[in-house]
C-alpha positions, 0 to 999 in steps of 0.5 A, spaced: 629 521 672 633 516 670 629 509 667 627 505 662 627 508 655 621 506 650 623 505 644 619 508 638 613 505 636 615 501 629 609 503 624 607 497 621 608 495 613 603 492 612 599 497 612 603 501 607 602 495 602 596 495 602 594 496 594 590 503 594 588 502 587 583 496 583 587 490 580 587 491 572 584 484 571 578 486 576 578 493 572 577 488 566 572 484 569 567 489 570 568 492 563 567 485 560 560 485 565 558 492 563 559 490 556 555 483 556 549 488 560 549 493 554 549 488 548 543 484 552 539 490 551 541 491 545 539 484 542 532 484 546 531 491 543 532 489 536 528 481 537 522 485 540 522 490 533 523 484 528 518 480 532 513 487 532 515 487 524 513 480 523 507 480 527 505 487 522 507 483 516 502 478 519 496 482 520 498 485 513 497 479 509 492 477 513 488 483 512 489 483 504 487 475 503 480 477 507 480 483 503 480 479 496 476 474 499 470 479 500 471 481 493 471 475 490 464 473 493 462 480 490 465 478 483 461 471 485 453 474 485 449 473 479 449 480 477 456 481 476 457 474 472 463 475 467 467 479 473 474 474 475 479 475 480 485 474 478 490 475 484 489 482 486 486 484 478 479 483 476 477 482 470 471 484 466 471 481 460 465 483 455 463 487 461 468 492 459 471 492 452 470 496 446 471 496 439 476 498 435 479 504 434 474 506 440 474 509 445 467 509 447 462 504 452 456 501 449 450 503 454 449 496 458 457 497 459 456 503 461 450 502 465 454 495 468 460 499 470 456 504 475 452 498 479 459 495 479 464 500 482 459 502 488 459 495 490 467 495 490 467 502 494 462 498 499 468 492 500 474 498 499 470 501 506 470 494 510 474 493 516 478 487 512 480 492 506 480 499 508 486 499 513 491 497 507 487 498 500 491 503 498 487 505 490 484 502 484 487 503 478 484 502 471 488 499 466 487 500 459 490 495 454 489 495 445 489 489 440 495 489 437 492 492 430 496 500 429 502 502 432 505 502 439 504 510 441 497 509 437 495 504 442 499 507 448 494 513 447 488 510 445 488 505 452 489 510 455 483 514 453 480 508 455 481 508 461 479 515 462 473 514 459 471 509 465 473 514 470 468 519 465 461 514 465 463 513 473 464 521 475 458 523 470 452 526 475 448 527 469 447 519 467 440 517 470 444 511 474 450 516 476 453 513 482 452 517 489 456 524 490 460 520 494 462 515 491 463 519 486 468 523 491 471 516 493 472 515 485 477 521 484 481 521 490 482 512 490 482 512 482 489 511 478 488 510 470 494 507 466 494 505 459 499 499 456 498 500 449 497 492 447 502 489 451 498 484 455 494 482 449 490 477 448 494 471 444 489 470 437 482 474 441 483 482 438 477 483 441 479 481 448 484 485 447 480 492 447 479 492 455 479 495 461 481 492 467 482 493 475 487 493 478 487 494 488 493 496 490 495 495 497 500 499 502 507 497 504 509 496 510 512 502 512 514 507 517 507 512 519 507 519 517 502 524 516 502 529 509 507 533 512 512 529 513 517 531 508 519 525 503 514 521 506 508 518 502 502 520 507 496 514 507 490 521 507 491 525 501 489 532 501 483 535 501 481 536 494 475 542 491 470 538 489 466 541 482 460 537 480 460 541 473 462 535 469 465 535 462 469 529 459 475 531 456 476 525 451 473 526 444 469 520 442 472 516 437 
């Protein structure tokens, strides 16, 4: 049959220029967001750590000063008149002398060094200091008078003949078991031969002195942790068969 012809359907070219893929500076956009995103997190991250560090660094301080505080106030009872706290050292003055070329504690020294320490043990336990007293350390010092190495090693002994008064059971005002114990692990003894002396007193000069040191501000580890200083040390045998190694002299 003959009759009108449609013709064709034309496709329509719109819709083949329609873009299939995103335009460059949407692709860009969305990177540029992305980034903004990740760096946000990063900055908070990073202000919360140095918030939390300078919050530690507060109770740190804050924890020490109440920590000398409390060993102030020991240093301020009658019975240890002579004792001054000099920022985190004490001095014991007479309390703690010797004579010259000595290395030896008169008997009211040595009696006055085991009534003092115990106390220093009770204050080490308080809330205030325990979390960051870290030990003591006794530092021998000499007068001037001989040679430095002659000094160095007579400081030196003078010290450990400190730590010998405190860990001696046998003495009849011998410090509890363990207080004797907590001396071994947070005791530390040095000797400074005659730098630090006494300018013009030599007899002051032949002392002992005290000296709290306080943890850093570190990441926490155990004594397992490889190149890590651990807070707890290692269980130690304990042998109460006492002999002191410093000759007299």
């Amino acid at each position: 049959m003959i009759g009108p012809r449609k013709a064709p359907a034309r496709k329509r070219t719109d819709e083949a220029e329609k873009p299939f893929w995103i335009s460059f500076s949407d692709l860009m956009t969305a990177l540029m967001v992305l980034f903004l995103v990740a760096m946000a997190v990063a900055l908070l991250n990073v202000t919360q750590g140095l918030r939390q560090m300078d919050e530690h660094r507060t109770t740190r301080e804050q924890a020490i000063s109440s920590c000398l505080s409390e060993v102030q106030q020991l240093t301020q009872q009658a019975e240890f008149a002579g004792v001054k706290l000099r920022g985190q050292t004490l001095e014991l003055g007479t309390l703690a002398e010797f004579k010259k070329d000595s290395n030896e504690l008169e008997p009211q020294r040595m009696a006055f060094l085991r009534s003092f320490v115990p106390q220093m043990l009770r204050v080490a336990h308080t809330p205030g200091c325990k979390e960051w007293l870290k030990r003591f350390v006794l530092e021998g010092y000499a007068s001037p008078e001989g040679s430095y190495l002659y000094n160095l090693n007579l400081s030196l002994e003078r010290s450990q003949r400190v730590l010998c008064v405190l860990l001696d059971a046998k003495a009849p005002d011998a410090p509890s078991l363990a207080d004797r114990k907590t001396v071994r692990e947070m005791f530390f003894v040095g000797g400074s031969s005659f730098n630090s002396a006494i300018l013009n007193q030599p007899e002051k000069s032949r002392r002992v002195e005290l000296r709290l040191e306080f943890k850093d501000l570190r990441p926490q580890c155990t004594a397992d942790t490889p190149g890590c200083e651990a807070d707890e040390a290692r269980p130690i045998p304990w042998d109460d068969d006492f002999k002191c190694p410093v000759a007299s002299r």
